[in-house]
C-alpha positions as CSV (number, residue, x, y, z in Angstrom):
1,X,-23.6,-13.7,0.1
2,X,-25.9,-15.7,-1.5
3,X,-29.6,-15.7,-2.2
4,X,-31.6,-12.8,-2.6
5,X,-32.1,-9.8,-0.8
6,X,-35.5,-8.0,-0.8
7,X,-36.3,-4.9,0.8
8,X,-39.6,-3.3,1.2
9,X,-39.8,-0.4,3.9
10,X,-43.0,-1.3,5.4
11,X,-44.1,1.3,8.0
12,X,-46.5,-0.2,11.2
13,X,-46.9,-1.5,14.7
14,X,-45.6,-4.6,15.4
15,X,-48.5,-6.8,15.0
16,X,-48.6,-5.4,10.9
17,X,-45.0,-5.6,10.5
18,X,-44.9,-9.4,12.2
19,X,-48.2,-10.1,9.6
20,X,-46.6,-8.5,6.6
21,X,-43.3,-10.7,7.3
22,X,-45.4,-13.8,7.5
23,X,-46.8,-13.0,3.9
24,X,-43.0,-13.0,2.5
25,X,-40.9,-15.9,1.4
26,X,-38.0,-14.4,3.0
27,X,-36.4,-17.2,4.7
28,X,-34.7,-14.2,7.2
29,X,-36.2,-11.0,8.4
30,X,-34.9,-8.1,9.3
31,X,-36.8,-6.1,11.4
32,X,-35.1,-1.9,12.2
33,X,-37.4,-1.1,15.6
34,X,-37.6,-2.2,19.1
35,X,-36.7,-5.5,20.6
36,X,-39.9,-6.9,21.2
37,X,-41.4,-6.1,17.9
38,X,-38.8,-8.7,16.5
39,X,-40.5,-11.0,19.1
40,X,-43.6,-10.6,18.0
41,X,-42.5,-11.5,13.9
42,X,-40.7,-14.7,15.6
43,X,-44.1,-15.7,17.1
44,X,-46.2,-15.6,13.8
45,X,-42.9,-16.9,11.9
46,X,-40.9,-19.7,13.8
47,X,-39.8,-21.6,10.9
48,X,-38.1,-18.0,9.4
49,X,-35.0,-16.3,11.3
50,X,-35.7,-12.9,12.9
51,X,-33.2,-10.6,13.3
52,X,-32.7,-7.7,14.6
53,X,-30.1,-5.0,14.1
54,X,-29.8,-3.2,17.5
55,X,-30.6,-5.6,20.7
56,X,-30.6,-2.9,23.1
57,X,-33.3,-0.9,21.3
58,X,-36.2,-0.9,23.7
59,X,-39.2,0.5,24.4
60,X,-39.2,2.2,27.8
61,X,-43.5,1.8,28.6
62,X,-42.7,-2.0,27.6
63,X,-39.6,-1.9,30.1
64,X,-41.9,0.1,33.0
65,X,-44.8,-3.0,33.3
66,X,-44.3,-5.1,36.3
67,X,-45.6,-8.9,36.1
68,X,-48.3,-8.4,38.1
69,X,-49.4,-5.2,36.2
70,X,-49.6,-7.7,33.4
71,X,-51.6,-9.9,34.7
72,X,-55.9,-9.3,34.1
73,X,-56.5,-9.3,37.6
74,X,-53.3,-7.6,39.3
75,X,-53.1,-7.4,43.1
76,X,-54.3,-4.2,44.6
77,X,-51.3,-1.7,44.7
78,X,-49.0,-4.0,42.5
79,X,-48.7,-1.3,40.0
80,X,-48.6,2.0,41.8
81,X,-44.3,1.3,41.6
82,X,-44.6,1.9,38.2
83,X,-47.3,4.6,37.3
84,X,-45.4,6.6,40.2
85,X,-43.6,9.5,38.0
């Protein structure tokens, strides 16, 4: 391996963790938590690589929104599937 290898066990949502990695002059990230949190470091860092050690690691109220639920407005009823417990 070469280069250097610098670890700093930041703790925080993915928003703080994608900021903190933006700060570094890592040229790759590693990022220990859910998928999408990796997405979110990839967004405010394009130019770095993001990886991520587990890709099935997900978040399961992440994996229970429906597109329309998502959306500001959603269609009435579109989200009763998945607030249904």
């Amino acid at each position: 391996m070469t280069g250097r290898v610098t670890t700093h066990g930041i703790v925080g949502d993915s928003l703080a963790l994608a900021r903190e990695a933006a700060r570094t002059d890592a040229d790759v990230i590693v990022l220990a938590g859910v998928h999408f949190m990796a997405e979110t470091a990839k967004l405010l860092n394009p130019e770095k690589t993001v990886l991520i050690p587990d890709l099935e690691a997900g978040c399961s109220l992440a994996a229970s929104i429906t597109a329309a639920c998502a959306r500001l407005k959603p269609l009435k009823g579109a989200c009763e599937a998945s607030n249904t417990t």
